[in-house]
C-alpha positions, 0 to 999 in steps of 0.5 A: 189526812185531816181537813185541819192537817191540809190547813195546816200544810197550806199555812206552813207553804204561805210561811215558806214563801214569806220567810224573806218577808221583813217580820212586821211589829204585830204589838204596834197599833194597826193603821186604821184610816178613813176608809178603812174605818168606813168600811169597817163600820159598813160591815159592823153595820150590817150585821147589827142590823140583821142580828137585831132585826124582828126577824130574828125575835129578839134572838132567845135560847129555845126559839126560831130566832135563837136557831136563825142567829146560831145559822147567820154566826155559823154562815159568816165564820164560814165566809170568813175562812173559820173552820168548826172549832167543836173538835167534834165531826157530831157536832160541827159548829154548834155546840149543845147547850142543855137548858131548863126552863120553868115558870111560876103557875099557881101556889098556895100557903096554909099555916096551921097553928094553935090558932087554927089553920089560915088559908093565907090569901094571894095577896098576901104570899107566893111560893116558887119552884123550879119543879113542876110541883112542890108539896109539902105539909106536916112539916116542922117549923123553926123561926130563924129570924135574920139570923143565917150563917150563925144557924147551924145545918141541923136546926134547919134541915128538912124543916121549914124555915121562917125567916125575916125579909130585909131589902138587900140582904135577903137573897144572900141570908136565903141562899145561905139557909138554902145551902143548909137543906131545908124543906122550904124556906119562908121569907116575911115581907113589910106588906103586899106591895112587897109580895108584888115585886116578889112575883114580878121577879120569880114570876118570870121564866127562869133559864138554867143548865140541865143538871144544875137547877135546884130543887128549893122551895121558896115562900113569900108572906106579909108579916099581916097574913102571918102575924093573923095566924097566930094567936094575938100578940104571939107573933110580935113577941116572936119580932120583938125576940128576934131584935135581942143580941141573945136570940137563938132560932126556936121551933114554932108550934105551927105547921106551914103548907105549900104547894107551888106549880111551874110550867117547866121545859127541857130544851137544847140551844147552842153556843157557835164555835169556829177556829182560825187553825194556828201553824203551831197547834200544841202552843196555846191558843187564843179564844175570842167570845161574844154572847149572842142571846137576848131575851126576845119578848120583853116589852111591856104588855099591850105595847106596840112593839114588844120584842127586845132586838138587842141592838147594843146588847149584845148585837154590837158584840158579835158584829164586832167579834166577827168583824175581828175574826174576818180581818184575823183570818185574813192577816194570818197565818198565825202561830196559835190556834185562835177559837171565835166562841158565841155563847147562848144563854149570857142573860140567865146567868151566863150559862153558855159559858159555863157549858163551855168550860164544863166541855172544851173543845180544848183544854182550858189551861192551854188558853193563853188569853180570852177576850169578851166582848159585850154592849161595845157600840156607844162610845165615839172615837178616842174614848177611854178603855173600861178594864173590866176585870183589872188586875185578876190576870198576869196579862195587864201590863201588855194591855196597859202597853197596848192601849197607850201605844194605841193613844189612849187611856184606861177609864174608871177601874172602880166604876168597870170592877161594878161589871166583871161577875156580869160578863161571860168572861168571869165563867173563865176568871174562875177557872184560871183563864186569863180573860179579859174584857176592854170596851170603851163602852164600859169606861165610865158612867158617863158613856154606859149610864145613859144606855142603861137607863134608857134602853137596857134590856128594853125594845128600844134597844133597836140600833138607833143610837149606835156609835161605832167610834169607840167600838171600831177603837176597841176592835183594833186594840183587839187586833193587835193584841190577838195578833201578839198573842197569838204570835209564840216569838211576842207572846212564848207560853208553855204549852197547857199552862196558859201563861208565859 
């Protein structure tokens, strides 16, 4: 017999003897008194603490801190009474996340025109690969201007793309034209300055699943460098056409030359996955998740303490799922099965996430209800809830139920709207998981802004200006809310469908 069948059994004994038990209304707010919530703030503590302490780095994917993290989550589900939730006996607990890293080491750009050939200076252009090398020469040329969605697939496939940078709205026009196959695309900025804040940003380490990073190759040149390759004049009549309502993309008689070098990894790091079994394992169940990575070393150079810990982002999340996880387990048992999931890799775009829902340990659409939780220890007690995330799930109402029965109210749905793609829970929203995410951290600019400009991804996010009030709120708002999800006579659901 199975290790989750003799649970199972165990939990269905504890039912039999309560059966005469008075059923207690899990959608009323829980008590939370003095003590209790001095204890509970003991405990969140504790394990913010040790989660952002400097022995554990800054816990980044791929390092002796993010392996400490994944076995301090690993030892605490366990205390707690969770079991592994990878359904896989391989791989108990921890959940394989292939990723990729590549950073930036040396390119170069030539132009050749009529003019003759420009070895274009650094100081005056960078290329990017997300391989270990890019080379490409010979190549033809078509000048787009700031045109992209309007250019048709087979003016720029597998030709170099010269295109006019505009502050905002280039990434997009450049991801447009990425997605039309070219062999690189050139992007003209106003001037060196501009050319330093490109490598400040593709300079950087970039992360990515193994298997989805791509291929493009991107250049950066100032409109000096360029225009003193081309014949005096010919490049401003390029300009001055490509601000007439008529203009069309046209071939250049140039060629452009780069070649651009990056350091690049393959490595695994992993998402923690533990499970409160449930008594009715085929009714759904519920899914709790918090990201456990930061970025490890990121203070300024020289600076005497370089390591981002991570305190609010997103130390308090974990200590807050855990904490919640700890007192669900203990409250059980419960109809459904409730999974407790910290993901790697949240800062590079959410990637343990998105591993999850690439390979469930249980079908998604048997989720009846995900909650994240991210950056929760800055608001006191009786804040508002930020909503991130309002009004994309059926599940509204009973959480606009729950907060009012808890006694307090939603906070500014605009100014929380500004965060849903950032949070591990948007990777669920897209595949019809009903996710949400409820922080009073998140209510308003008024609590989230001063975090944001002071301490947000920087070492002096080290815990000490945590606030537990408002977190301990949002930890009992969440437990009542588990608790009638995971309940089949408050929350009846149709198995596999994730909704009532």
């Amino acid at each position: 017999m199975s290790l989750r069948a003799h649970l199972v059994i165990a939990l269905a004994g504890c039912l039999a003897l309560a059966a005469c038990a008075p059923v207690p209304d899990l959608a009323a707010p829980l008590p939370a008194a003095a003590d209790e919530r001095a204890a509970i703030a003991e405990r969140l503590r504790a394990d913010i603490a040790v989660l952002s302490s400097d022995a554990f780095g800054g816990r980044k994917p791929g390092t002796q801190g993010g392996a400490r993290t994944t076995h301090f989550i690993t030892e605490r589900m366990q205390a707690s009474g969770l079991v592994s939730g990878t359904n896989d006996p391989g791989s108990a607990w921890l959940a394989p996340v292939e990723l990729v890293s590549t950073k930036a080491l040396a390119s170069r750009v030539i132009v050749r025109t009529r003019n003759g050939e420009s070895d274009l200076p650094e100081i005056g252009a960078a290329a990017f690969t997300p391989t270990r090398r890019a080379l490409i020469d010979g190549t033809d040329v078509v000048f787009v201007g700031r045109l992209a969605e309007t250019v048709p697939a087979e003016t720029v496939a597998g030709r170099v793309v010269v295109m006019l940078g505009e502050p905002g709205v280039s990434p997009a026009r450049r991801a447009n034209l990425f997605g039309k196959n070219p062999a690189a695309v050139v992007t003209v900025v106003e001037n060196e300055s501009a050319i330093t804040s490109v490598r400040r940003v593709y300079g950087r380490e970039r992360i990515a699943l193994a298997g989805t990073d791509d291929d493009n190759l991107a250049a950066f040149v100032t409109r000096e460098a360029i225009a003193g390759a081309f014949a005096p004049g010919e490049w401003q009549g390029l300009l001055d056409a490509a601000e007439s309502d008529d203009f069309a993309p046209r071939p250049l008689p140039a060629t452009i030359a780069i070649d651009a070098r990056s350091e690049r990894r393959e490595f695994t790091s992993h998402n923690v996955i533990g499970m409160i079994p449930g008594t009715l394992p085929r009714s759904g169940a519920v899914l709790l998740l918090a990201h456990w990575d930061h970025l490890g070393e990121c203070g300024e150079e020289g600076a005497q303490d370089r390591i981002c810990n991570g305190a609010v982002d997103n130390a308090s999340g974990v200590a807050v799922m855990l904490e919640l996880a700890r007192r669900l387990a203990q409250s059980g048992p419960h109809d459904r099965d409730i999974y407790v999931l910290a993901t790697s890799a949240e800062e590079q775009g959410l990637l343990g996430a998105r591993a999850f829902v690439a390979d469930p340990p249980l079908p998604l659409g048997d989720i009846v209800a995900a909650f994240n939780f991210d950056t929760v220890a800055l608001a006191p007690a009786g804040s508002a809830v930020g909503f991130v995330g309002e009004g994309r799930t059926a599940l509204d109402p009973l959480v606009r139920e729950a907060v009012a029965a808890q006694g307090r109210e939603l906070g500014q749905r605009d100014f929380a709207e500004q965060f849903v793609r950032r949070q591990d829970g948007w990777a669920l929203l897209e595949e019809g998981v009903p996710a949400l995410f409820l922080s009073s951290a998140f209510s308003s600019e008024i609590v989230l802004g001063p975090y944001l400009e002071a301490d947000y991804h920087r070492a002096s996010d080290d815990g000490e200006r945590i606030e537990l009030g408002g977190a301990i709120d949002d930890l009992l708002l969440h437990e009542a809310l588990v608790r009638r999800f995971a309940s089949t006579a408050l929350y009846p659901s149709a198995a596999g469908t994730g909704s009532p």
